[in-house]
MARZA-736462 format. One record per residue (C-alpha): y, z negated, x negated; residue in one letter. Coordinates in steps of 0.001 Angstrom, whole numbers, plus 524288, in hexadecimal, padded with zeros to 5 digits. Example, Ala and Ser with C-alpha at 12.3 -4.5 7.8 and 13.67 -1.06 7.14 Angstrom:
7EE6C7E1887CFF4A7FBDC7E41C7CA9AS
END
This chain:
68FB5196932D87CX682BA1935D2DDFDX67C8719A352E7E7X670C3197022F0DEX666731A1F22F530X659191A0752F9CFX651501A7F62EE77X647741ADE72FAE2X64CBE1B02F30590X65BA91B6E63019DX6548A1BC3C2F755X649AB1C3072FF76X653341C6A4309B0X65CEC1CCB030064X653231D2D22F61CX64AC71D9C730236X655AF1E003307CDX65AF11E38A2FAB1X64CDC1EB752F8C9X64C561F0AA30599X65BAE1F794304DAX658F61FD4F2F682X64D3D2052F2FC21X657972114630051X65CD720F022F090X6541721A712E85AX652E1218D72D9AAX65B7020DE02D7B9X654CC2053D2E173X6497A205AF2D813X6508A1FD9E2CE79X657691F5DC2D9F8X64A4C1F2EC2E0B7X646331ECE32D276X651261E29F2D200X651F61DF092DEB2X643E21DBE92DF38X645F61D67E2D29FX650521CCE62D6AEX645CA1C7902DFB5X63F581BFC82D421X645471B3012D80CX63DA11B36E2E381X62DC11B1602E307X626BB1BE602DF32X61ECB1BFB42E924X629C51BE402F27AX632C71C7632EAC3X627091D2442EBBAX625A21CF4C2FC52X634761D0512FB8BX634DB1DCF62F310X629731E4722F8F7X62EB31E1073088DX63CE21E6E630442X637261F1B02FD2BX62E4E1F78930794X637E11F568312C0X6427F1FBFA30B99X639D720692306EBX635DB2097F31505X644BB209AD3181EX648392132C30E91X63BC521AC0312C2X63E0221BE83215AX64DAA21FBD32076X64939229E0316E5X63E9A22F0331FFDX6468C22EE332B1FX653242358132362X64C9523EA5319CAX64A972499E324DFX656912453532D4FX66245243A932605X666712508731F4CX66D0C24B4931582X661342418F311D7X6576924BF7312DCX65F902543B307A1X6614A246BE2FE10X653E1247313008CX64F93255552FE1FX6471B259373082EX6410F263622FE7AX63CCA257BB2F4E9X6383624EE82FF7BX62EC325B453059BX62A1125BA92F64DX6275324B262F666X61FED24B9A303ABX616EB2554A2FDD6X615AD24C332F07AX6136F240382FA18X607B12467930039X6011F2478A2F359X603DE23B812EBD0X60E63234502F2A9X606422293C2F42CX6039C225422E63EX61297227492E26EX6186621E222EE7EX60FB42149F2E93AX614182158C2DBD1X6232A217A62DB71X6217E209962E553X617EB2017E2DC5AX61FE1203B72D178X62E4D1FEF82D0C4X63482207EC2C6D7X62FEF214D62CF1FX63887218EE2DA71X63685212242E6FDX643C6213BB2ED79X640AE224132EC86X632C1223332F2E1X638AD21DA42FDF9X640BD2283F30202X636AF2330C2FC7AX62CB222C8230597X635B222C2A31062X63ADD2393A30F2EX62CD923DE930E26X627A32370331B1CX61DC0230553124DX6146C2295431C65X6199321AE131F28X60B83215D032155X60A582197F3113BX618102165630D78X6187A209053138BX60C0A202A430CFAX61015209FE30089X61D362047730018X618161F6A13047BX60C2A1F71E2FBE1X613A51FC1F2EE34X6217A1F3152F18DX619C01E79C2F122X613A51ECFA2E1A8X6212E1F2F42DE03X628B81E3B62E27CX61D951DCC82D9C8X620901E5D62CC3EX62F741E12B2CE20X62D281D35E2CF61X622581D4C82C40EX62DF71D8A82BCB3X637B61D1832C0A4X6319A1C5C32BE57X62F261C9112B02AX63E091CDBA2AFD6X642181C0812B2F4X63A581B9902A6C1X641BA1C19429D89X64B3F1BB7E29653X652E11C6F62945EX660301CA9529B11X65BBA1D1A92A56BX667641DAC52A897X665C51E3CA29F1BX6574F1E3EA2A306X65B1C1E6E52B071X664381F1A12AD75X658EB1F8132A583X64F291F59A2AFCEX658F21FC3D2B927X65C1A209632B331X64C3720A902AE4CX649AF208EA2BC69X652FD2134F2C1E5X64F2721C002B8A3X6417421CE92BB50X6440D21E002C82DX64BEB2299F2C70CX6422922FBC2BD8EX6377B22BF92C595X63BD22332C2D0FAX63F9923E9C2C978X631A32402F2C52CX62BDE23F3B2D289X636BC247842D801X630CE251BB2CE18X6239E24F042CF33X62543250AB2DFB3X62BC925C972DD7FX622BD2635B2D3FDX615B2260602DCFCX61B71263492EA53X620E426F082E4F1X6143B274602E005X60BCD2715C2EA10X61415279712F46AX61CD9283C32F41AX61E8028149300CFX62E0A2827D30645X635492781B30972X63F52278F831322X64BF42752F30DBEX655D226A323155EX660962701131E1FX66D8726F26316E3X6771B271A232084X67C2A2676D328F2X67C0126F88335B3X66C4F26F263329AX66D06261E232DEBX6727125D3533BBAX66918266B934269X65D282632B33C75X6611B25505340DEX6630E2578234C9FX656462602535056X64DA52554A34BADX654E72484E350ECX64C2D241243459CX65BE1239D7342B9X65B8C233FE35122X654AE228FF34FFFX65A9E225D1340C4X668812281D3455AX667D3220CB3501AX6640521422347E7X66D422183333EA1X6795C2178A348C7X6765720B3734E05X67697204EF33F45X6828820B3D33C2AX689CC2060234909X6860A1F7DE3430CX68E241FAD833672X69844204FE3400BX69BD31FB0434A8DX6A6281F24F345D1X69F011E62634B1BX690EA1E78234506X696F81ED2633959X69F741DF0F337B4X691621D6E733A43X689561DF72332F4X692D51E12A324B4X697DA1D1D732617X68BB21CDCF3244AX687B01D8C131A17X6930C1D4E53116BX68F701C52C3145EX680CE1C86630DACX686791CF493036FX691411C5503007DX686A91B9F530343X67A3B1BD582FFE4X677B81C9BF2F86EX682721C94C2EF39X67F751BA672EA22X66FA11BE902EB0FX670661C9422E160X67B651C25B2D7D2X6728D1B7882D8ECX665801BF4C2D596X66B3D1C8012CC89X66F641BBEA2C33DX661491BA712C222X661A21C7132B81CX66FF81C9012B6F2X67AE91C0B42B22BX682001BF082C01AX68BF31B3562BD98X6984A1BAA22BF5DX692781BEAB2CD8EX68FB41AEFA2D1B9X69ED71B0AB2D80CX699DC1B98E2E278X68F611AE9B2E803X692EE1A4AF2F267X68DB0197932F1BEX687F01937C2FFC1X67D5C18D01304B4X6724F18DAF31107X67BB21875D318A2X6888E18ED5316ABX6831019B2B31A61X67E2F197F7327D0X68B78190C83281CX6925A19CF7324F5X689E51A6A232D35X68C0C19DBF338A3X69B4A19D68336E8X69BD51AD653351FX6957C1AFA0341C1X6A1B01AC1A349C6X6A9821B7403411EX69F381C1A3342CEX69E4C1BF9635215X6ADC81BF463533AX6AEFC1CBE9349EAX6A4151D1BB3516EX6A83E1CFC535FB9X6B7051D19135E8EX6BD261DF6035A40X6C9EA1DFAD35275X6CE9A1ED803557AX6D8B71F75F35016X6E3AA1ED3334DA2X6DECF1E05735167X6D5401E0F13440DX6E2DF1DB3433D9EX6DC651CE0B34463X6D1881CF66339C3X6D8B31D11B32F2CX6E1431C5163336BX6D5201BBF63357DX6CFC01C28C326B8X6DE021BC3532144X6DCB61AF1F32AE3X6CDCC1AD0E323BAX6D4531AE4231600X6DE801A5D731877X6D584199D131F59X6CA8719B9731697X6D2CF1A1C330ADAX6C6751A7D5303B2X6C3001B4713042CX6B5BA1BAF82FDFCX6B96C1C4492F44EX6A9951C7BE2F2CCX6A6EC1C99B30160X6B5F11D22A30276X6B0BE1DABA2F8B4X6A3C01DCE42FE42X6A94E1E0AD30BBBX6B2F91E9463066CX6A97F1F1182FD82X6A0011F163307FFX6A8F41F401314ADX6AD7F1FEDD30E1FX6A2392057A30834X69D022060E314B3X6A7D42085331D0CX6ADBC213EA311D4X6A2BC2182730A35X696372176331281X69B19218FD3202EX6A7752220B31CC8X6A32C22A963125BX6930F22A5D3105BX68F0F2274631F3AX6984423124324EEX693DE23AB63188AX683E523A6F31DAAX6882523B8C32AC1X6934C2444B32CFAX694CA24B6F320BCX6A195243B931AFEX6A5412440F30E4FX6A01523901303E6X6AFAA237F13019FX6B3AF2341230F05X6B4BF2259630B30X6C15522924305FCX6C85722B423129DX6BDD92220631AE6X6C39321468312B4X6D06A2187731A5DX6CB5D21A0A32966X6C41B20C263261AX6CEA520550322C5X6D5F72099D330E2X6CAB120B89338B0X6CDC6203F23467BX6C0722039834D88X6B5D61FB0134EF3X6AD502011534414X6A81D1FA52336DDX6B1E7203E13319CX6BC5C1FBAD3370AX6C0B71F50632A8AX6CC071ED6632E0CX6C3491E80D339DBX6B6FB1E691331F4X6BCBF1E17F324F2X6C2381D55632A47X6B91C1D058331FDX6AEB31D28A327C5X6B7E91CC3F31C4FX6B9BD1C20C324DAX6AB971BF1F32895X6A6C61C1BF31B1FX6AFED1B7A031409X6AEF41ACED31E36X6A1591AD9B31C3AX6A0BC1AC8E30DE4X6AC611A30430EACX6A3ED19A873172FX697E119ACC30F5AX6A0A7194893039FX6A65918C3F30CC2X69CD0188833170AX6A1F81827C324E8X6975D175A032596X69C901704F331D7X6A707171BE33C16X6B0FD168E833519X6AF8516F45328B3X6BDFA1731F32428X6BB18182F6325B4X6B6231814D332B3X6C491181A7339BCX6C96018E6C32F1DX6BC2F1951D3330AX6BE4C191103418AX6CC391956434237X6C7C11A2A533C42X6BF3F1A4DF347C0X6C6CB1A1EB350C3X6D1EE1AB2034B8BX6C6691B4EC34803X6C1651B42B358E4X6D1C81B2DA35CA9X6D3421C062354DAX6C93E1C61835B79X6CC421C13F369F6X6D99D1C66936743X6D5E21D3933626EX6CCB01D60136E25X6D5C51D00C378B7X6E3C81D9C1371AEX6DA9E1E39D36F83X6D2651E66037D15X6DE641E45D383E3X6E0201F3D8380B4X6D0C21F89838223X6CF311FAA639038X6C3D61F597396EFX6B99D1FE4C39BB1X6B9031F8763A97EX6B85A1FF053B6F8X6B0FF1FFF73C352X6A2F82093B3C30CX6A5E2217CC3C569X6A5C12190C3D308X6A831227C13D22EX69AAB22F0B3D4BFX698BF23CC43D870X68A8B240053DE05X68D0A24F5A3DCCFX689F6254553CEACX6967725D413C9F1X69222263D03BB07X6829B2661C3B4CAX6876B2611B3A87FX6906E25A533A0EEX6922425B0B391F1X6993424E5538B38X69DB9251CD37D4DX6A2A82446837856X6AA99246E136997X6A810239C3365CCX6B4022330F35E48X6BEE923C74363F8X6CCB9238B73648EX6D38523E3A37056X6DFC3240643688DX6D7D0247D835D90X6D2B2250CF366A9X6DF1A254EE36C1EX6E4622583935E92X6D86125F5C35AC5X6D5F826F6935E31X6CA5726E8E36634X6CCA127AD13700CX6BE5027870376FBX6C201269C137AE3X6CEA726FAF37D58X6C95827979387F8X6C15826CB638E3DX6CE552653F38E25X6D55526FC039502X6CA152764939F28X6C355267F03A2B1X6C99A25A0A3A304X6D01A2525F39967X6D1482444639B1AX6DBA8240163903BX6DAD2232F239143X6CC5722F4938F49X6C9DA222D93871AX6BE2721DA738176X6B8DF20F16383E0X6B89F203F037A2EX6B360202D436EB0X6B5FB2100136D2EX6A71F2109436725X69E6B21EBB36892X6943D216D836FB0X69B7E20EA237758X6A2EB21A7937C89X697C22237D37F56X69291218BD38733X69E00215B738F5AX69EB8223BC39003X692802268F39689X68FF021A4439E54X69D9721AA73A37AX69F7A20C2939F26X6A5BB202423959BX69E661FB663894CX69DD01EE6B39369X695141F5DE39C68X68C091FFBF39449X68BC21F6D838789X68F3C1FDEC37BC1X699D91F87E37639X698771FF4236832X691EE209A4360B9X687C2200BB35BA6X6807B1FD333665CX675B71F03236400X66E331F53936F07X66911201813684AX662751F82F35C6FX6585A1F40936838X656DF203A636D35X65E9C1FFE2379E7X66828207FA37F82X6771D204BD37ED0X67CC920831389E5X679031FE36393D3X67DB22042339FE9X67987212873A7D3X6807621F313A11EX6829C22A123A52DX6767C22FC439E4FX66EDB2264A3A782X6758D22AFE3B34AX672362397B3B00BX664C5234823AFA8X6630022EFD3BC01X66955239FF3C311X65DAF244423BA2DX66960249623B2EFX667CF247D43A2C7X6736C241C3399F9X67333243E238A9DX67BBF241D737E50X67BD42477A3704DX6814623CBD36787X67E5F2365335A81X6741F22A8535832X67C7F21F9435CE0X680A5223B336C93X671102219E36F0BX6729E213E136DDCX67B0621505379E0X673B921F3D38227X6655421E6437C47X65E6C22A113767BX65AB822FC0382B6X667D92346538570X66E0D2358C375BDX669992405836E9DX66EA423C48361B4X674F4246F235719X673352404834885X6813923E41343FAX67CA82404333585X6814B24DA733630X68D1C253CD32F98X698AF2508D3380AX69ED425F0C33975X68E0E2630E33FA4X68C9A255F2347E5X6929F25C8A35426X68B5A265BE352D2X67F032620735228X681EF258CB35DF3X68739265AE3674CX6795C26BFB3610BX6719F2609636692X678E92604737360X6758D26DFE37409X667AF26C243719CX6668F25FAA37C1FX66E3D268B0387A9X663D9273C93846AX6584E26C1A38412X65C122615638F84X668382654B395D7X66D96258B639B84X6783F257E53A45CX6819D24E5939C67X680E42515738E09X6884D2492E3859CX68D5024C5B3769EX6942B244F336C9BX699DC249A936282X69C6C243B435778X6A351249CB34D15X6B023247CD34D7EX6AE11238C43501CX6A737239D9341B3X6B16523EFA33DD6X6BB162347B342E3X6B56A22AFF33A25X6B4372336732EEFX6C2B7236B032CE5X6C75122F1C3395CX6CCDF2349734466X6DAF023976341BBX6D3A1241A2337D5X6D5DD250273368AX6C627250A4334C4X6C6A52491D343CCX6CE36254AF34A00X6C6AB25E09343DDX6B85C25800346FBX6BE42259D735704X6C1982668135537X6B2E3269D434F08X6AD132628C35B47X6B72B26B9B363FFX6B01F277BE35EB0X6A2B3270D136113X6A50626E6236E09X6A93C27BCB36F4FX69BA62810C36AADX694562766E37224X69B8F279F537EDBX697C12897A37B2DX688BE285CA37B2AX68A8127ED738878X6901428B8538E91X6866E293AA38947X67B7028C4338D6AX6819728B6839AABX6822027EB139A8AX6928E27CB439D0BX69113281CC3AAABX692FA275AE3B4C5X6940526C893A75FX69D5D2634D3A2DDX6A399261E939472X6A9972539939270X6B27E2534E38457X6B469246403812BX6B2B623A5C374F8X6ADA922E173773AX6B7DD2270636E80X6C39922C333652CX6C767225A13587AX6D23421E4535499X6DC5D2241A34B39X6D8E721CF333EF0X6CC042193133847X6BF4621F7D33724X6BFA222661343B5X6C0CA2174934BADX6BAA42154235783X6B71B2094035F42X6C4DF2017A36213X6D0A72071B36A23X6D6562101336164X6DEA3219C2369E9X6D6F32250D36311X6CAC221FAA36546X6CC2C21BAA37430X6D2C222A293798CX6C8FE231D737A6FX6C7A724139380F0X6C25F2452B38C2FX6C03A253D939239X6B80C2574439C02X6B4EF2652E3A012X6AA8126E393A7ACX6A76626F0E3B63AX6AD9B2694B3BFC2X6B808263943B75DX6C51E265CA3B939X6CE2026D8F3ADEFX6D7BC26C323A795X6DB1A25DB83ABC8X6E1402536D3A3AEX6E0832450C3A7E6X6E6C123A683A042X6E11B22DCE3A87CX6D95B2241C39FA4X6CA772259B3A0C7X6BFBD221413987EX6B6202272339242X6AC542202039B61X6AFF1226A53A5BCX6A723232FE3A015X699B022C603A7F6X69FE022B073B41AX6A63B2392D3B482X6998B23FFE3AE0BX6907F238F53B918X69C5623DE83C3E2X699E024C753BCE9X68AFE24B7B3BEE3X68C342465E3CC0AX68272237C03C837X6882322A893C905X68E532257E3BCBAX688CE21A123B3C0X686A920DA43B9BEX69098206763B08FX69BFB2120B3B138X6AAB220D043B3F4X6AE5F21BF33AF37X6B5EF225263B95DX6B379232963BC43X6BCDB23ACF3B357X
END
């Protein structure tokens, strides 16, 4: 089946982003890096050496700047990395680091991939490294060609030549960097007997050590805002469509295609799709329609069935389906969704087992919110997208009278029908968050300070069942209000932001976790908080909170806790830097969220034993925190507010973000000064009303944009 491709420029594009993503690869990449630059012999040599030398220094300077920024952050990367070996390589770097960078990148069979990371862990100067790299790529890219050109005038079969080349290349790599692991070792460790101090191994010092030096913040903060693009349900649907559409398209077919050059490839021919220029802009435009309807309209909790439905109408108007392009979203949905986000992402950051996959497959499959986790939202609409794309690329609409025009047009229509009917049945139950401005102000200020400890991702009902007698003494000597709800989407940032500006997402503007805003260093929330109004009356609002509440409030007022910490310390360290901010700058409206047992939600989901045990450790955490307060003095005329910002629904990975009833009851006690005890009130309230009644307690006018009453 033929197939057209431009030999430069899909080649170029392809091949250079291939070289760039194999720089974080360590020995084998030596032996990828020599067939992929290989592969490039079609092209003009001097263009395949631009191309080869460009990728190669960009992705070494990738791999060099993570390492430098995680080798003395991350505990767990500064132990893969043995801190005692890399003290031993920044003392062999200042005597003859030079001449060995130089080599192991001029010459293609020494280890490249290695020297990255060494020079990165060792804070080898950039203003070296970067010429270096540059300078050496450019010699290194012009051997491989050399070679590969006289490869390609053999006559020989070339896979077993290949396979040869291969294994000989991996194994010098390996001995190679043996030898100069050996040879580091043996100098360093003569020339000073000087003590190195060894890496903290606990996880209490871990945390600690994180936290006294803040060198995460700035990291962590970057890395929340990429992973709410693959979190949020809607990005995550853009971003993996189109992943799966350049694998199925143009990646796959590229390196069948290529690869026949030195391997017999025939068999593989089935996986290309014949289409020209013309039926891929035809194709892209005619997708765009799908990916703004799947984008703007939500299917929740039982109105996904609609999906499904339009999944079966496509196969039975178009009656093809992609067998390739179902097995590559399957096998990659999964490993993400399973494996990397359910057992090795929540194993760095929280400390879960490697094993966990083997409940997680189960909370996907029934998850309910608006996550990428979401699979019987997510799978449709991507198996949908996916297959009317390729379907369209075999069988390209020309013009509007062509005889798939009116199937294609009656899918969209059903497709924007669906999701009409799914928002117009389904907000018919999420209240509005309407309301007149607080009119409620009291000029006469009643407490000195107030002390907001938000358990993020608590259901109301969880917390009742748990043994928590400390929240149990707030219930009984403060206030309880017992029917406080959250706002929709029940999203962390979304709530804290409605939470402290007293208004809905219509007004201050955050209508998900991810919030575009914080790519261009603006500030989400578009309307005054509470933390403004403190200002302006010379009182001082803060919060302790991980990376991804400053792209609501801005880093004046976050003081971000890294959340790669072992889940059962994480609270911990967050009371321990609320302790630290009250000692050193004592403002009058503190707040703190914590965030364990919402981690632990989507670990083992909410109905979890794991769940009611994770509130019962926070319970005992308050406890201590609210100890320190009275022994610094600092409960006297104060304020505790007990609440969450959302719950989570009763099945799936702790699911937050529709209108689950777990997820939208949320509790609510207020105690201290001036507040009344032992009173119960069942009237609905939201959690927006919080700004309004914390500005009433501090006697200063509430947010601009409030509609919250005074509790």
């Amino acid at each position: 089946m033929a197939f057209e491709l431009d030999p430069t420029l899909l080649t170029v594009i392809i091949v250079f982003f291939i070289l760039i993503s194999i720089e974080a690869i360590p020995i084998v990449a030596l032996a990828l890096e020599f067939f992929v630059v290989l592969l490039l012999t079609a092209v003009p040599p001097l263009l395949t050496i631009i191309i080869g030398t460009v990728g190669i220094v960009i992705g070494s300077m990738i791999s060099y700047s993570y390492t430098y920024l995680l080798s003395e952050k991350v505990p767990w990367i500064r132990k893969l990395l043995e801190k005692k070996k890399i003290e031993r390589m920044i003392r062999f770097f200042n005597k003859r680091g030079d001449p060995l960078l130089i080599a192991t990148r001029c010459i293609p069979f020494l280890p490249f991939r290695p020297m990255n990371f060494v020079c990165g862990a060792t804070k080898y100067p950039w203003k070296k490294y970067f010429p270096i790299t540059l300078f050496c790529s450019f010699v290194r890219v012009s051997i491989i060609v050399a070679i590969g050109q006289e490869i390609l005038k053999l006559k020989v079969s070339l896979l077993p030549l290949f396979i040869v080349l291969f294994i000989v290349i991996i194994i010098i790599g390996i001995i190679v960097d043996r030898v100069l692991s050996k040879v580091i070792a043996k100098e360093t460790l003569e020339s000073t007997s000087q003590e190195i101090p060894s890496v903290p191994t606990s996880a209490t010092d871990s945390c600690e050590s994180i936290e006294k030096t803040h060198g995460l913040k700035r990291l962590e903060i970057y890395a929340a805002r990429m992973w709410n693009l693959l979190n949020e349900g809607k990005s995550f649907f853009l971003i993996f469509s189109v992943f799966i559409i350049l694998l199925r398209v143009i990646i796959i077919p590229f390196l069948i295609l290529v690869g026949a050059n030195f391997f017999p490839m025939d068999g593989l021919l089935i996986l290309l799709i014949n289409y020209s220029n013309t039926s891929l802009i035809s194709s892209v435009l005619f997708i765009i329609p799908f990916l703004v309807v799947f984008i703007i309209f939500d299917f929740p909790l039982k109105y996904r069935v609609f999906l499904w439905v339009l999944l079966g109408v496509f196969f039975l108007i178009f009656q093809y389906i992609d067998l390739i392009s179902s097995i590559l979203i399957l096998i990659f949905y999964f490993f993400f969704t399973v494996f990397l986000w359910g057992s090795i992402y929540y194993h760095f950051r929280v400390g879960t087992s490697l094993t966990n996959f083997r409940r997680f497959w189960k909370l996907v499959l029934e998850n309910p919110d608006s996550t990428s986790g979401n699979s019987l939202e997510q799978l449709p609409k991507i198996f949908i997208t996916v297959s009317l794309f390729t379907f369209l690329l075999r069988n390209p609409i020309t013009t509007l009278t062509d005889n798939l025009f009116l199937p294609y047009l009656i899918l969209l229509i059903l497709a924007v029908s669906m999701g009409l009917l799914s928002h117009l049945l389904y907000f018919r139950i999420i209240p509005r968050e309407t309301g007149v401005h607080t009119t409620i102000i009291n000029n006469e200020r009643l407490v000195d300070r107030i002390y907001v400890i938000v358990i993020d991702g608590c259901r109301r009902d969880r917390l009742e069942e748990a043994d928590t007698p400390t929240i149990d003494y707030l219930r009984n000597e403060g206030t309880e209000y017992s029917n406080m709800r959250t706002v929709y989407p029940a999203r962390t940032v979304v709530c804290f932001s409605s939470m402290f500006t007293g208004a809905g997402k219509e007004k201050h503007g955050v209508t998900s976790n991810l919030v575009l805003k914080s790519f261009f260093g603006k500030k989400g929330v578009k309307v005054e908080s509470i933390f403004d109004t403190l200002e302006k009356n010379n009182m001082k609002g803060r919060m302790v909170a991980i990376a991804h509440l400053i792209d609501a409030f801005g880093e004046k007022i976050v003081q971000t806790v890294s959340a790669v910490c072992p889940n059962d310390l994480i609270d911990g360290v967050i009371f321990k830097t609320a302790e630290s901010i009250i000692e050193k700058e004592d403002p009058e409206l503190l707040v703190i969220q914590l965030i364990s047992t919402d981690q632990t939600g989507h670990v083992f989901g909410s109905s979890s034993l794991e769940y009611l045990q994770k509130i019962e450790e926070t319970d005992k955490k308050i406890s201590e925190f609210l100890e320190w307060l009275k022994e610094k003095d600092k409960l006297k005329n104060s304020v505790i507010v007990i609440m969450a910002d959302h719950g989570q629904s009763h099945r799936g990975i702790g699911a937050h973000g529709h209108w689950d009833k777990g997820e939208r009851e949320v509790p609510f006690i207020i105690w201290g000064h001036t507040i009344k005890k032992g009173v119960k009130i069942d009237k609905e309230v939201r959690i927006l009303d919080l700004a309004p009644t914390l500005s009433y307690l501090f006697g200063i006018p509430p947010p601009k944009e409030s509609i919250g009453i005074v509790l």
